[in-house]
C-alpha positions as CSV (number, residue, x, y, z in Angstrom):
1,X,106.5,153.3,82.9
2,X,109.6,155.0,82.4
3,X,109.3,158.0,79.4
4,X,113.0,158.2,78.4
5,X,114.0,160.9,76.1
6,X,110.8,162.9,75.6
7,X,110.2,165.4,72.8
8,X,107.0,167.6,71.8
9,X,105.5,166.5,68.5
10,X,103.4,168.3,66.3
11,X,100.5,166.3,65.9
12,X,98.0,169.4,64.9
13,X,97.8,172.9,65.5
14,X,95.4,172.2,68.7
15,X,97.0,169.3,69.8
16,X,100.5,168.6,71.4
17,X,101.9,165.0,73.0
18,X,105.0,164.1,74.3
19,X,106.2,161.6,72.3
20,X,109.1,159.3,73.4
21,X,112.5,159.1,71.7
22,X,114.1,156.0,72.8
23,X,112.1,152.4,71.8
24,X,113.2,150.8,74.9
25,X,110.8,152.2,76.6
26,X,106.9,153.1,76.9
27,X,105.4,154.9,75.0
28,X,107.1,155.1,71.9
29,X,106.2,156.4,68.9
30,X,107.3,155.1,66.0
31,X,106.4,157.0,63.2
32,X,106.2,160.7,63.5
33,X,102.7,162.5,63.1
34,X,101.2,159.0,63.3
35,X,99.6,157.8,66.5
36,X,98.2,154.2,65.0
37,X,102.3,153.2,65.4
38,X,102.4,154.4,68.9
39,X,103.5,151.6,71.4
40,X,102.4,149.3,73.3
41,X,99.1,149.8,72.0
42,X,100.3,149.3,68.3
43,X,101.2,145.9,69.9
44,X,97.6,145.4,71.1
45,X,93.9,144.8,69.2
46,X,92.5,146.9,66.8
47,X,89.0,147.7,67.4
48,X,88.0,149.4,64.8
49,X,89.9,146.9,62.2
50,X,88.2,144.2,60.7
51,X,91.4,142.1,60.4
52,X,94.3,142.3,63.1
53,X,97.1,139.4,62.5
54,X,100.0,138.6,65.2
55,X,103.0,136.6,63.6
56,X,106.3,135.6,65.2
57,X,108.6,132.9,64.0
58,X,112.3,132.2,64.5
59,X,114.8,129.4,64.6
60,X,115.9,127.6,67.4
61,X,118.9,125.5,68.5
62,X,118.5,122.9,70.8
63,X,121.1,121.8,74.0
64,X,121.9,118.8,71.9
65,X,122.4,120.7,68.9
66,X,119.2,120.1,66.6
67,X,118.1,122.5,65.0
68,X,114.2,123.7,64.9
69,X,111.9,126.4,63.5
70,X,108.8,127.9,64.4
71,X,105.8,129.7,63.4
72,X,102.7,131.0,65.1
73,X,99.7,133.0,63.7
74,X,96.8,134.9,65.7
75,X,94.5,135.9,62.8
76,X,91.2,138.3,64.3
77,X,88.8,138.9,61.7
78,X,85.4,140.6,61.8
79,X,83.9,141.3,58.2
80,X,81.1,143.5,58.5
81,X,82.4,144.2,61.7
82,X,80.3,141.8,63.1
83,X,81.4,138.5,62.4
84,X,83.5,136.3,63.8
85,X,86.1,134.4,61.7
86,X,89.0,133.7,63.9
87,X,91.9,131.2,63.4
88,X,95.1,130.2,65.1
89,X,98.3,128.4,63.3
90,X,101.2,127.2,65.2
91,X,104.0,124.9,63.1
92,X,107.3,123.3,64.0
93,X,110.1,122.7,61.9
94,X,112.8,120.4,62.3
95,X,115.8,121.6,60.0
96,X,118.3,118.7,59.9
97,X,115.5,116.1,59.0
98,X,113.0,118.4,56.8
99,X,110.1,117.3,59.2
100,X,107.6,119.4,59.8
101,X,104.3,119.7,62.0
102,X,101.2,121.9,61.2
103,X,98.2,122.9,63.1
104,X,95.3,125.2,62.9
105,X,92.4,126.0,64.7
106,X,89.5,128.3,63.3
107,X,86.7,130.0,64.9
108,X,84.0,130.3,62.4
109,X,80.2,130.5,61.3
110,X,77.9,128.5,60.9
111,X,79.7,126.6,64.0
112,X,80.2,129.8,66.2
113,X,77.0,131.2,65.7
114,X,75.2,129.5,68.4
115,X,73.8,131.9,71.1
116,X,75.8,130.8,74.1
117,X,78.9,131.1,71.3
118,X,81.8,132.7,72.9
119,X,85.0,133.6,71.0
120,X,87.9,131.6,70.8
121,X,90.1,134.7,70.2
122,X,90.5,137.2,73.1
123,X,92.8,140.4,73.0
124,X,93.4,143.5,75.2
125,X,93.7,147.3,73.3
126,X,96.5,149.2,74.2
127,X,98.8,146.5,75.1
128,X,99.9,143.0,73.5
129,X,97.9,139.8,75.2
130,X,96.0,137.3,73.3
131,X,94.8,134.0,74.3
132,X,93.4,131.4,71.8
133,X,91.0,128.2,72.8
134,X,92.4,126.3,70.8
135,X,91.4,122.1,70.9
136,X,95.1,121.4,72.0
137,X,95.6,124.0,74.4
138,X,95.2,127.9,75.0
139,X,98.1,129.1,72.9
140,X,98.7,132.8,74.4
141,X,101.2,135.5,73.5
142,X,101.7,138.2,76.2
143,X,103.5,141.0,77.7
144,X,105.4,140.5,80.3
145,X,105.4,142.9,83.7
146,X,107.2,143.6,86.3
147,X,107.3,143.4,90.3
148,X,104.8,146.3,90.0
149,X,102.7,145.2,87.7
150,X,103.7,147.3,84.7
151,X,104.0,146.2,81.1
152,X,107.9,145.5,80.2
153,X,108.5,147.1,76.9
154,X,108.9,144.5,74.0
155,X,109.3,141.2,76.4
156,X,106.9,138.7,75.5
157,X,105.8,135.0,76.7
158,X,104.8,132.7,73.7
159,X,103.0,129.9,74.6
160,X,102.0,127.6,71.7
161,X,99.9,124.3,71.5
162,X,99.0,122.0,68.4
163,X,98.7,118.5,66.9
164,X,100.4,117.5,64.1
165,X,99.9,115.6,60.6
166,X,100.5,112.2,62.8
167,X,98.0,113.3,65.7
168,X,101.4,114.0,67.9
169,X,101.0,116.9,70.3
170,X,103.3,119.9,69.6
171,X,104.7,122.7,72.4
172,X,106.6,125.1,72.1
173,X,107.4,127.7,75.4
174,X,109.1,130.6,75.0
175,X,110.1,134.1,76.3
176,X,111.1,136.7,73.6
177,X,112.4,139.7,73.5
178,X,113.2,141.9,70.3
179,X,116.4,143.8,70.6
180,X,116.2,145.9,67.7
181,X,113.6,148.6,67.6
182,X,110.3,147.9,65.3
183,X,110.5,149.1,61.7
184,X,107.4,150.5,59.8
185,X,107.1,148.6,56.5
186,X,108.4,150.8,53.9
187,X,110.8,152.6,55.8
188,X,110.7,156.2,55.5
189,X,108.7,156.0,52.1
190,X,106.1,154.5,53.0
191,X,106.0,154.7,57.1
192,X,104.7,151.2,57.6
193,X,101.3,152.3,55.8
194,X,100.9,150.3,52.8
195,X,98.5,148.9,50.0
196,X,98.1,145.5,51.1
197,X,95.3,142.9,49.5
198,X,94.3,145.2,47.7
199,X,93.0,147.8,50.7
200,X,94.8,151.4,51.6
201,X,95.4,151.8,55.1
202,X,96.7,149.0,56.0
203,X,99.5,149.4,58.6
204,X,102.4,146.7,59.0
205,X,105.7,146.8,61.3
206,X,108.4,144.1,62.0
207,X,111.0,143.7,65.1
208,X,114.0,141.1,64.4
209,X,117.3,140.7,66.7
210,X,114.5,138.4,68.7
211,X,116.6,136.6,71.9
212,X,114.7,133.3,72.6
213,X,114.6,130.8,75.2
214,X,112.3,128.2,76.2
215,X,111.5,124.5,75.5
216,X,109.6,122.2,72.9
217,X,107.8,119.1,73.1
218,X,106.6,117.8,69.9
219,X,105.9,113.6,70.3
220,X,108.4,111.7,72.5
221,X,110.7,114.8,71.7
222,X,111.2,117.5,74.4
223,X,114.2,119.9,74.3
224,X,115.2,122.9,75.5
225,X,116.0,125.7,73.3
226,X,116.9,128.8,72.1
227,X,118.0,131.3,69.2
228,X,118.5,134.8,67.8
229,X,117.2,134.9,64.5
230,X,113.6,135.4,63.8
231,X,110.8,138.6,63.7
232,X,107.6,139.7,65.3
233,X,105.4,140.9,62.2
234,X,102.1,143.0,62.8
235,X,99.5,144.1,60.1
236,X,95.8,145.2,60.7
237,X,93.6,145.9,57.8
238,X,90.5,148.4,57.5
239,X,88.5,145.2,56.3
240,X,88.4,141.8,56.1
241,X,91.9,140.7,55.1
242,X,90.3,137.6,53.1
243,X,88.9,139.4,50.7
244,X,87.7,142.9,51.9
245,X,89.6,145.1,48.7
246,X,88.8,142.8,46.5
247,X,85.2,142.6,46.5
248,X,85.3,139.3,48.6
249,X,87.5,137.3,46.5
250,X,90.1,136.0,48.8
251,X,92.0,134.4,46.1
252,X,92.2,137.9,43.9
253,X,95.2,138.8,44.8
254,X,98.4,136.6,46.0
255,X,101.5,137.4,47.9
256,X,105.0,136.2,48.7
257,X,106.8,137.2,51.7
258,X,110.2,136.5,53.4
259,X,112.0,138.3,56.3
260,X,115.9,137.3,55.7
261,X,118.0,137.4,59.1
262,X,121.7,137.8,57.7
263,X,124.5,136.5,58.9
264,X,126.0,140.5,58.7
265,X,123.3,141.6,61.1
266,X,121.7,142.8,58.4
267,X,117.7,141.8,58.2
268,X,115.5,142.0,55.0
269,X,111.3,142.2,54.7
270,X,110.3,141.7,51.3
271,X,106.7,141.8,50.0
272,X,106.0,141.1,46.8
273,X,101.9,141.0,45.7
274,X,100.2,139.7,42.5
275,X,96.5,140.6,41.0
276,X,95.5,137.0,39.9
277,X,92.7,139.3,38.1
278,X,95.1,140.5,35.5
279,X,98.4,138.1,34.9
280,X,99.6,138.3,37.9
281,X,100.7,142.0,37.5
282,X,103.2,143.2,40.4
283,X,100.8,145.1,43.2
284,X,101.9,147.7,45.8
285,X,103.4,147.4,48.2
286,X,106.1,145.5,46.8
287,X,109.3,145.6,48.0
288,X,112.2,145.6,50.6
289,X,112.4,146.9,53.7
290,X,115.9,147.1,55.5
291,X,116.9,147.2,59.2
292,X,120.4,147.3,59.7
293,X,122.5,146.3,63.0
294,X,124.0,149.7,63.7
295,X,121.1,151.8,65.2
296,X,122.4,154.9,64.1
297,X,121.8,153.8,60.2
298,X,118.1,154.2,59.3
299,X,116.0,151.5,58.0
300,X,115.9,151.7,54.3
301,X,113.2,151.0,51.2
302,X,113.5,149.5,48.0
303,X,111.5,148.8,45.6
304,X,113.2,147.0,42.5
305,X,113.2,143.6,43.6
306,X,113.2,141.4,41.3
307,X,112.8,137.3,41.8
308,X,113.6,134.4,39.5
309,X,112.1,131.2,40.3
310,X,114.1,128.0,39.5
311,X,111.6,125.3,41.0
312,X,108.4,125.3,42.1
313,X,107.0,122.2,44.5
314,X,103.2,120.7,44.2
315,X,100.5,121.4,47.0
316,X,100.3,118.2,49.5
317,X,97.0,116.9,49.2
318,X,97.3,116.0,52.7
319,X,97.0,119.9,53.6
320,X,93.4,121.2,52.8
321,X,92.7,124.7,52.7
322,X,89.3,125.9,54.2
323,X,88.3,127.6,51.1
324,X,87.5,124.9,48.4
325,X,90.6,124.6,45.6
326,X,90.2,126.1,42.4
327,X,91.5,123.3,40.8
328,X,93.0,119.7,42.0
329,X,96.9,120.1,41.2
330,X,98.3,123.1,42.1
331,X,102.2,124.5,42.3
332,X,103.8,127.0,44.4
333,X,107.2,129.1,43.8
334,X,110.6,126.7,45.6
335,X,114.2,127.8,45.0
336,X,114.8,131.2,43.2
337,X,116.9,133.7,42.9
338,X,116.4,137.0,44.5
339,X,118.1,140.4,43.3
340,X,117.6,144.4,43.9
341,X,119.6,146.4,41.8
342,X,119.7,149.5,44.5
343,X,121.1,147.9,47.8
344,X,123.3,145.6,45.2
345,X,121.5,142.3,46.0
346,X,122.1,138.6,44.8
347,X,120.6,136.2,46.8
348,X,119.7,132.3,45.9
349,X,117.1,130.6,48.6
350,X,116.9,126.9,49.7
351,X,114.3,125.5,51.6
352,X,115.1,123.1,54.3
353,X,111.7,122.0,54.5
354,X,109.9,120.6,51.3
355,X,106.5,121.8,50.9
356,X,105.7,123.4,53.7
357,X,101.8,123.3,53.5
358,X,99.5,124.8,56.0
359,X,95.6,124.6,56.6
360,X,95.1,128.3,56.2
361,X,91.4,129.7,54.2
362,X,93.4,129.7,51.2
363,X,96.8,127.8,49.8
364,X,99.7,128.9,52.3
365,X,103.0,128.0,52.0
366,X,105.6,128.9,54.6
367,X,108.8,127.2,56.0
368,X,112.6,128.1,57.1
369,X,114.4,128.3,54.3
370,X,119.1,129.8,53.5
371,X,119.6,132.3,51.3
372,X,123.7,133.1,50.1
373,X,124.5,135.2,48.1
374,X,126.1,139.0,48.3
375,X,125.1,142.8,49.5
376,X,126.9,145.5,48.4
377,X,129.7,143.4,46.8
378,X,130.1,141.2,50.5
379,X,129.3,137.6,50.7
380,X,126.8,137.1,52.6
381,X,124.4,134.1,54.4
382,X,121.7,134.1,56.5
383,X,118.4,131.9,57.8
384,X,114.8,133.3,56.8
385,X,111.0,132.1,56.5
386,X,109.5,132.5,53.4
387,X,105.7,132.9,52.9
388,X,104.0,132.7,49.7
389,X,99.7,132.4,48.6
390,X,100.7,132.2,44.8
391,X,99.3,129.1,43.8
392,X,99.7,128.0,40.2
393,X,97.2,126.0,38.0
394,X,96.1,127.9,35.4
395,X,97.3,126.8,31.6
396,X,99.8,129.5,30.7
397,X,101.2,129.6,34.5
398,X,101.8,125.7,34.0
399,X,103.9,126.3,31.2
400,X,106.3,129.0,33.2
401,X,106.1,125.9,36.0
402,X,107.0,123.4,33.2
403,X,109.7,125.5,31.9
404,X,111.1,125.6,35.3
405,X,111.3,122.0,36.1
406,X,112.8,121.4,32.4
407,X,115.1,124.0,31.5
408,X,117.2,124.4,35.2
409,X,118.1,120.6,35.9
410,X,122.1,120.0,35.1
411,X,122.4,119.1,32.3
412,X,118.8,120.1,30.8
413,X,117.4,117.6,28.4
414,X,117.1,119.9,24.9
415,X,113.9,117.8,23.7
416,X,111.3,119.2,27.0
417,X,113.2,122.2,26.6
418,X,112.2,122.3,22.6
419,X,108.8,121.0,23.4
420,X,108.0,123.7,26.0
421,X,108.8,126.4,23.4
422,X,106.4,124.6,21.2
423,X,103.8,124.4,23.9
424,X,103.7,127.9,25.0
425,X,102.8,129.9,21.7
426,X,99.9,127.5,21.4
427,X,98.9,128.2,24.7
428,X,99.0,131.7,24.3
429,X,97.1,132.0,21.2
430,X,94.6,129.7,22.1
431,X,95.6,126.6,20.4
432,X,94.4,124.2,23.3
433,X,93.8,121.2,21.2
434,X,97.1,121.1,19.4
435,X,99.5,122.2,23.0
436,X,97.4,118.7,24.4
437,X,98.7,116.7,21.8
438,X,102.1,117.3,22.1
439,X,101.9,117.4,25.3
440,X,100.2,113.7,25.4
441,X,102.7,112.2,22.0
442,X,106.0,113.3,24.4
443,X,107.6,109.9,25.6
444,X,107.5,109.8,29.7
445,X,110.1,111.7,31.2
446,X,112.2,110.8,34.4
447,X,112.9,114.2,35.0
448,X,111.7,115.3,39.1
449,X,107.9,116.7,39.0
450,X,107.7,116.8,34.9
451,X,104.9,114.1,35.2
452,X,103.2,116.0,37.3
453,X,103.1,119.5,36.2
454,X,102.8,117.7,32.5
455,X,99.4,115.7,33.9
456,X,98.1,118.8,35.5
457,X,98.7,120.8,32.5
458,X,96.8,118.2,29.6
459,X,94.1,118.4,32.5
460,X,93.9,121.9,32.1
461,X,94.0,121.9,28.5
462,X,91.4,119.1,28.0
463,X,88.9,121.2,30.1
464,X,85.7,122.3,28.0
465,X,87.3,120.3,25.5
């Protein structure tokens, strides 16, 4: 492997490494002082992590022009160290219809622990290749090599089986290659070491510019394909990401998460976490992470991001998470608006794919969505997937869902709008009893989702009652 530009880098007093300069090349280190961002093996298993996640996802134009998205997750997980709880997710996305297929395999007790049991999941240290055993294929994301046998630097085969909602088999066949260096989450603040879930230490980079070419099947459909906007996204966690810095709540804390690929060459990773314990009080890390198109500007972190949601959509009851539901109705965030005061901001997201549900251990939301908007004064455009665990059920989040679905239709019908502001002191202060009532005496409205978020709400309110 070729070493580039190398440099000595002061790792202690006793010890000295050449480092590499250039990312093109192996080994590189992306973060100074900090060895756990050194590639290829910050590409490869974790060991000594309980949780290690691989994600890429991208769009994808099609010879005949259709337009597709894609998604894939390799999830390890070991609490205790010991266990395994494995899953893989792969999903497809078909933008000018709003279709979408979703699969996921898991690998866990009491059905692994069998002594003959051998794991689904299998990864190599020091280098990206994983292979799942999945029940519609081995999905498999590697490095490439070349005539000699070495590891290419950042050029991947993604290999992808599942079965979708209507039992049609889904395939998607890529080669990818990143051509913008990684970024540490956080940029320079932060050095892609972050509070995540609720656990220090937990280390997360992204790679965008992704060149993609390949084919998908999905049914009857096969097409060949290929795009340039999409991200590789790597975290590993100290312990189990389900629930490890929370005392084994997995449902203690919530996240939303999109990686915006603008039409400027500007891309975007914005985390924003929630205690569920306490409101839903903004968690670190939160934020944005920058990676611009001109290599000589530095990625950049902000951390005044601020998002207003304008619709939220209900979980399909189709899609069953593995960990039981808290509750039987439940709403995730939709269209919003999305500004940060300090990189001059204004964005407004769409989804083009309603309700994008997956079978993850918990709710799990995730599909392509557009954002427009501005940067810096510029109008600007651009394709993005946006992830989010931040289910909605309890009484006073119902109301801020209610106020949503009444107050931003054109026009907005003053009499919900009146009788939300009379629901939500008497939610607040206790007043269960007398919110129901009003709730139940208000004639039915036509208004998209009211009767549902209205239903779930009385529900709520009648509980213990």
């Amino acid at each position: 492997m070729s070493l580039g530009s190398v440099v000595k880098a002061d790792v202690s007093d006793e010890l000295r490494v050449p480092v590499n300069t250039d990312w093109r090349s192996y080994p590189f280190r992306l973060v100074h002082n900090d060895s756990a961002l050194d590639f290829p093996a910050a590409e490869g298993e974790h060991a000594d992590q309980e949780s290690d996640t691989w994600f890429i996802a991208g769009e994808l134009t099609a010879t005949t022009g259709r337009s597709f998205a894609f998604l894939t997750i390799f999830n390890k997980n070991r609490p205790g160290g010991t266990v395994v709880a494995d899953f893989y997710t792969m999903a497809l996305f078909d933008c000018d219809t709003g279709a979408y297929g979703t699969y996921t395999d898991y690998d866990m007790p009491p059905k692994n622990m069998h002594p003959d049991a051998q794991p689904k999941l299998s990864m190599a240290a020091g280098h990206l290749d994983i292979h799942y055993e999945s029940s519609a294929g081995t999905a498999a994301w590697t490095t490439c090599r070349d005539d000699h046998g070495e590891v290419l630097p950042y050029t991947y085969r993604v290999s992808l089986f599942g079965v979708d909602q209507a039992d049609q088999p889904m395939e998607l066949d890529l080669t990818v290659t990143p051509t913008r260096a990684p970024v540490p989450v956080g940029a320079d603040v932060h050095n892609g070491k972050i509070v995540c879930f609720g656990q220090h230490d937990t280390y997360s980079y992204f790679q965008t510019g992704m060149a993609m070419h390949g084919t998908l099947r999905w049914g009857e459909l096969y097409e060949r394909v290929s795009g340039s906007a999409g991200h590789v996204d790597r975290q590993w966690f100290p312990k189990y990401a389900g629930g490890g810095g929370t005392g084994g709540d997995p449902r203690a804390r919530s996240h939303e998460w999109r990686t915006i690929n603008l039409d400027n060459g500007v891309d975007l990773s914005i985390w924003r976490q929630f205690d569920r314990t306490d409101g839903n009080a903004l968690q670190p890390f939160s934020g944005v992470t920058v990676s611009y198109p001109d290599p000589a500007m530095a990625p950049e972190c902000a951390e005044d991001v601020e998002v207003m949601v304008s619709s939220y959509v209900r979980w399909p009851d189709a899609i069953r998470p593995l960990v039981r539901p808290l509750a039987p109705t439940r709403f995730m965030p939709d269209r919003h608006r999305l500004r940060c005061p300090t990189l001059q901001l204004d964005l407004i997201g769409e989804p083009l794919v309603a309700a994008p549900a997956h079978g993850l251990p918990i709710e799990y939301m995730e599909g392509p969505y557009r954002y427009r908007g501005k940067l810096r004064g510029e109008p600007v455009s651009g394709f993005a997937f946006y992830e989010r665990s931040l289910a909605l059920y309890r009484d006073w989040e119902l109301i801020d869902v209610l106020a949503a679905t009444v107050e931003n239709p054109s026009p907005a019908d003053p009499a919900l709008v009146s009788l939300v502001d009379q629901v939500r002191p008497l939610v607040a202060s206790g007043r269960r009893a007398e919110a129901r009532k009003l709730l139940q005496a208000m004639p039915a409205s036509n208004q998209p989702g009211c009767p549902d978020v209205v239903n779930a709400l009385i529900e709520v309110l009648s509980a213990g009652s």
